[in-house]
N, C-alpha and C positions, 0 to 999 in steps of 0.2 A: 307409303312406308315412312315411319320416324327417321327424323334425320339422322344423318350417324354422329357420332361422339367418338373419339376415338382417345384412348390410353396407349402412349408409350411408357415402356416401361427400359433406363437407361437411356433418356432423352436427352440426358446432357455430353452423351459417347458421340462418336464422328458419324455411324450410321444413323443413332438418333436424331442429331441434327441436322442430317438432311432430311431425313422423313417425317421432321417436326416441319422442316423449313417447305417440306411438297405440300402439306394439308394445309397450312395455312395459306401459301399462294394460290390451295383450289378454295378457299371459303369454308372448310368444314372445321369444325372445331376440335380440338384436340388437350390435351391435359398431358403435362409432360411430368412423369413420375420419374425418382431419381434420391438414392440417398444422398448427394452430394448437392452442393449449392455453384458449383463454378461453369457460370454459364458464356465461359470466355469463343466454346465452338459453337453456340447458338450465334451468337454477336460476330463470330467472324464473316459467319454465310450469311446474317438475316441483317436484314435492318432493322432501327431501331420500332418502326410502327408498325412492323410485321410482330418483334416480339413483343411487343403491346400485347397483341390477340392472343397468345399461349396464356394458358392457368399452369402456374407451377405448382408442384406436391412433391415436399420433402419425403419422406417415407421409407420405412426398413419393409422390401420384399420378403425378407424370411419372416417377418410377422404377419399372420395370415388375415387378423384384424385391419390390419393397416390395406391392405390389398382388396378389400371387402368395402370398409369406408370409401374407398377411393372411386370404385365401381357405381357405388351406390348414390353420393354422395353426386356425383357429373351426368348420371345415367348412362352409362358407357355401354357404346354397342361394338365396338372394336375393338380388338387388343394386339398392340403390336408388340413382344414383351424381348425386347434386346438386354436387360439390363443381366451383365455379368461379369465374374473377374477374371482375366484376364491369365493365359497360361500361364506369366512369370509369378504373380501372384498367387495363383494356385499351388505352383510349387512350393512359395515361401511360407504356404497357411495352410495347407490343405482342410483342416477341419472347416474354416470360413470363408472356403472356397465351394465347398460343399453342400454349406449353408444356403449361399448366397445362389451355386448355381444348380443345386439339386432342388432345394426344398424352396427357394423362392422357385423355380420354375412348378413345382407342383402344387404353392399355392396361387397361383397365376388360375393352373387348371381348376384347382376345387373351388377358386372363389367363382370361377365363370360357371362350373358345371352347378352351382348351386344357383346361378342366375340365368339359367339356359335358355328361359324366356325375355333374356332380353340381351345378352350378348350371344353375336350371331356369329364371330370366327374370330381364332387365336391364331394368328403368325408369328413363328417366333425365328431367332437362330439359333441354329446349328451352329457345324462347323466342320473344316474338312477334315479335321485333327482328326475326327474318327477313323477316317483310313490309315492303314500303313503306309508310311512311306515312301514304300516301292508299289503301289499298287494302281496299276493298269500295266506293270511293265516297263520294260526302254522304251520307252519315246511312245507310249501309248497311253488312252485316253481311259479317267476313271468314268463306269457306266454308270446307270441309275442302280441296279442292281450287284454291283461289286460290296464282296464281302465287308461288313466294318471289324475291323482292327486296329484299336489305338494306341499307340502307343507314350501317352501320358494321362497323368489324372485329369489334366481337362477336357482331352477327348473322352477319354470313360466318362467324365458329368456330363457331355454332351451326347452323350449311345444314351447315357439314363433318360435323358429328357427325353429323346426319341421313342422311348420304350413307355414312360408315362403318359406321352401324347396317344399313341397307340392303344397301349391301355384303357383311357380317358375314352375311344372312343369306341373299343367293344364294348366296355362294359356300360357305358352313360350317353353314347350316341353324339359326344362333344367333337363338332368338327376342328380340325384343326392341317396348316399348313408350317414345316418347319425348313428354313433354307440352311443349305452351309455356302456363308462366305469361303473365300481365299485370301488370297492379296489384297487388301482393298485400299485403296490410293485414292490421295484430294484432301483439299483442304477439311481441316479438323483428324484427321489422321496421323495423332502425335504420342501414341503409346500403343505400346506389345511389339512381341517380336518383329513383327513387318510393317511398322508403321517406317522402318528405316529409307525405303524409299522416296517418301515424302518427307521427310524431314533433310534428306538430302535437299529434294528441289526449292526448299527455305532455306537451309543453306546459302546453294547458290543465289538466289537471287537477294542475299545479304553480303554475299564475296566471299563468305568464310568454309574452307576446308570441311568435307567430311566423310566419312568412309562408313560406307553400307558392310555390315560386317557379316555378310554371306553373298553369294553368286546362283549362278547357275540357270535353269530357265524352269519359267511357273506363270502360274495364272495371277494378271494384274487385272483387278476390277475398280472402275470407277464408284467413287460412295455416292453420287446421286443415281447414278444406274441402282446401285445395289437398291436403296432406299423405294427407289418410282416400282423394283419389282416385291419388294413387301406387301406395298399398297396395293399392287396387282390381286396377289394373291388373298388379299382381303375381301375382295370382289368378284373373284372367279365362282362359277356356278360350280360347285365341287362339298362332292360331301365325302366324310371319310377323316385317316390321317394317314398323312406321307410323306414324307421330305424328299426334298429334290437340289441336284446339285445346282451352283451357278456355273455361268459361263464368261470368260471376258479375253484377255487379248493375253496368246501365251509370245514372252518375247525374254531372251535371255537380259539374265542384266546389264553386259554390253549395252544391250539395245536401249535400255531405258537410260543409264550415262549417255549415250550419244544423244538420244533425243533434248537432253537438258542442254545439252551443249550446243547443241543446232537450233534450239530455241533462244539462246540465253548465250552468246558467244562467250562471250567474257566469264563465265564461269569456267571455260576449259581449263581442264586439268585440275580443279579443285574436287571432283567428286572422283573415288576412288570404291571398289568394293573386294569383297575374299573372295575365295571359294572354299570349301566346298559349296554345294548349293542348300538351299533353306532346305531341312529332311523333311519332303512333303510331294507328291502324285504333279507332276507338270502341267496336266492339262484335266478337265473335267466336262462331261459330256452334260449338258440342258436341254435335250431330246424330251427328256419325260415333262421337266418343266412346262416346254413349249405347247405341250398338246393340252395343257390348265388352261394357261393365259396366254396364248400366242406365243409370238415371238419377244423375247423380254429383252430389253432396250440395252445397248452394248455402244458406248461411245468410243471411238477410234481411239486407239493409246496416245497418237498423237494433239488429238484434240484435246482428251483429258487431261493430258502434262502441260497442254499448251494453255487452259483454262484453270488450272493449278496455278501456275507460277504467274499468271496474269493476276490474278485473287491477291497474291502472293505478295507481289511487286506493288499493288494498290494499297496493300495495309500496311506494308512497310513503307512508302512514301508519306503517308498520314500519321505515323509514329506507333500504329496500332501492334505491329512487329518488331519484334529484336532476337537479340541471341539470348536471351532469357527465354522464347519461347521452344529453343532449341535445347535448352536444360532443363527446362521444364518435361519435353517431350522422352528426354534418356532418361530419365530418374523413373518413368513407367517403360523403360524395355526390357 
């Protein structure tokens, strides 16, 4: 079999770079596609002779040429395609939100289905936004097969994507795997509505005050877990298309304030959060997932928080951190 080649697409985002940051530590080559140049969460995770080994490509997704060259151009046999904008920015653009996450994802699909002999599976994300809010119930679990109901436009561009992948593969036989994140926490986790919990634990370990501006209890996923089951899914003997939910550590916000605080003493009392709780399903069931790729890797919350603010505390000691990266990170919430 030809080695793989793998495209990310939104490579310079917090799940991009860890899943830039897994293929390079296993040797396989990868191409990190991205309209933006700031490659400040590569450099947080990677060192600098890891990111030696990435090929970067600037590039507009909505332009279906550009997606086509890129493919063609590395021999791409993988496609891992995260790049997209972000709820708050969907709200403030919808037209070039639409762009970016409807029709760059559909030309994701045509440039591959067009090279079907040689790109072998498209993982993409999802996202939980397609459910309603209340959906598994009080205190119960969303299933694989629970209705989607969104209730914003970036959950509708993300049912669309789902429906094109589907499509993609009655009608052209193009496999494909799509995940929806949740919560996804760790370092490079510095914009959209829930990157707040992680910019709390930078925060803390700079001294300075900050307030998670929602509560309640939901699913926290570590972003190298999320990233290592992308890659999973790239390799799973699976034909078809389906999306499936993740899984990770459901713990209310209390709980994630104490653990900073029990890690990091001296932050007591500077992280504070609201209620109500983020309007979003608490928990999500990876039953279906599991019987693709096994069991998909789930790091303890406390290990995560505790390998966060370690990361954390290393760049900030180096001058690599400030509170500029904490301004940086609200000006995308």
């Amino acid at each position: 079999m030809a080695q793989e080649r793998f495209l990310v697409t939104g490579a310079l985002g917090c799940i991009g770079a860890w899943t830039v940051r897994n293929l390079v530590r296993e040797g396989t080559p990868v191409v990190a596609f991205d309209l933006g140049q700031d490659t400040r969460r590569l450099k947080l995770i990677m060192a600098p002779a890891e990111l030696a080994q990435v090929t970067f490509v600037q590039g507009d997704l909505s332009e279906l040429a550009a997606v086509e060259q890129v493919i063609d151009q590395y021999g791409i046999t993988h496609v891992i395609h995260l790049a997209a904008l972000q709820m708050p920015s969907v709200r403030a653009n919808p037209s070039l939100g639409a762009r970016v996450n409807v029709v760059g994802t559909v030309n994701v699909f045509e440039a591959s289905r067009r090279r079907a002999d040689q790109v072998r599976r498209i993982v993409y994300a999802s996202s939980v936004a397609v459910y309603d809010p209340g959906a598994g119930g009080p205190g119960g679990i969303v299933q694989h097969d629970t209705p989607l109901r969104p209730h914003s436009l970036y959950g509708v561009f993300k049912q669309a994507n789902e429906g094109t992948a589907r499509i993609y593969w009655q009608e052209h036989g193009l496999t494909s795997i799509g995940l929806r994140p949740a919560t996804v926490y760790g370092p490079g986790r510095d914009q959209g509505l829930t990157s707040a919990p992680t910019r709390a634990m930078l925060a803390a370990v700079l001294g300075r005050p900050f307030h998670i501006p929602f509560g309640g209890r939901g699913e926290f996923q570590y972003a190298d877990d999320v990233a290592k089951t992308f890659l999973a899914c790239t390799r799973a003997p699976f034909e078809g298309a389906e999306v499936f939910n993740l899984h990770g550590a459901v713990a209310h916000m209390s709980e994630i304030v104490a653990l900073i605080e029990e890690l990091l003493p001296e932050s007591r009392g500077l992280i504070t959060f609201a209620e109500p709780a983020f309007p979003s399903p608490e928990a999500y069931s990876s039953e279906a997932l599991s019987r693709v790729i096994g069991t998909p890797p789930q790091t303890p919350l406390h290990e995560g928080i505790a390998a966060t603010l370690a990361l954390f505390r290393e760049r900030v000691a180096r001058g690599e951190l400030n509170e500029r990266a904490l301004q940086e990170g609200s000006a995308g919430s």
